[in-house]
C-alpha positions as CSV (number, residue, x, y, z in Angstrom):
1,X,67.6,105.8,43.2
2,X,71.4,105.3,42.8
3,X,73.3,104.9,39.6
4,X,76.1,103.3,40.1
5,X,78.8,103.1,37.3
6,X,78.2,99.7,36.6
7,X,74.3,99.9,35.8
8,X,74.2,99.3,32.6
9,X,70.5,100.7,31.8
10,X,67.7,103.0,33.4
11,X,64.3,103.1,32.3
12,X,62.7,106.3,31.0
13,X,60.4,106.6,33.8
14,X,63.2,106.7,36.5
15,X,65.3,108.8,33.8
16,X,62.4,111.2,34.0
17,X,62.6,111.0,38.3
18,X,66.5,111.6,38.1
19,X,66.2,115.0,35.4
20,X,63.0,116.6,38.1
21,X,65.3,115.5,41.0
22,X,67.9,118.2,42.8
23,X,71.0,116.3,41.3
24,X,69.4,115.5,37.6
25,X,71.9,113.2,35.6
26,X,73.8,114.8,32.9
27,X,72.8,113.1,30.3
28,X,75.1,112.3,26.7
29,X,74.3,111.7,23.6
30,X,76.6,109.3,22.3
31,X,74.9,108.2,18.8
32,X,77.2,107.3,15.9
33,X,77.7,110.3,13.3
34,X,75.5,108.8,10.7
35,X,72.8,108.0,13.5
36,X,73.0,112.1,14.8
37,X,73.0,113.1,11.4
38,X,70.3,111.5,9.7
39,X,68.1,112.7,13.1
40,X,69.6,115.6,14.7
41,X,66.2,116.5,16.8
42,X,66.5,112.8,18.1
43,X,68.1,113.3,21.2
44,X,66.5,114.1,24.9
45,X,66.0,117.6,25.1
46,X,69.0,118.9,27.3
47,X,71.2,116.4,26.3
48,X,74.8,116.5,25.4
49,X,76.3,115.6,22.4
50,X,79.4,113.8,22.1
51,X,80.2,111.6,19.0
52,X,81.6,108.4,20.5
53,X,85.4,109.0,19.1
54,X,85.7,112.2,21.4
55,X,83.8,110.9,24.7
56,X,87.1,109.7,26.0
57,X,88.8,113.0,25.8
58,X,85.1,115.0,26.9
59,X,85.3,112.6,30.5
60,X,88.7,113.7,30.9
61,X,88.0,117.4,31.0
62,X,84.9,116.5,33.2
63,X,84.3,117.2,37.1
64,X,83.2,114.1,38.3
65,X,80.6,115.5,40.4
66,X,76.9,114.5,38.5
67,X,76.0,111.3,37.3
68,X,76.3,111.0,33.5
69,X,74.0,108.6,31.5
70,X,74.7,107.6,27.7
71,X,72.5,107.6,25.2
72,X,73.0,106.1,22.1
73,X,71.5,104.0,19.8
């Protein structure tokens, strides 16, 4: 399957396909400060974190070479 930037959402299930594939997703944890800190061990495991204020400068310093997919909440 092929995310394109404008998909807005993937399931879990074809999140899980994409992370087992040979070009898994990086995947960014984009959850407000208060959301991150009242559940740190909330993210997916291998995830990135990123508080939202910063992701603009974070994708500028980024190859653009792997799909990224957001998480937040």
């Amino acid at each position: 399957m092929a995310i394109r930037p404008s998909q807005a959402l993937i399931a879990g299930l074809d999140l899980l396909a994409r992370q087992r594939s040979g070009q898994p997703p990086l995947i960014l944890d984009v959850r407000s400060r208060s959301s991150y800190e009242k559940d740190p061990a909330g993210g997916i495991p291998g995830s990135v974190r990123v508080p939202p204020d910063e992701v603009e400068n974070w994708a500028a310093k980024r190859a653009r070479d792997q799909a990224i997919v957001a998480y937040c909440t």
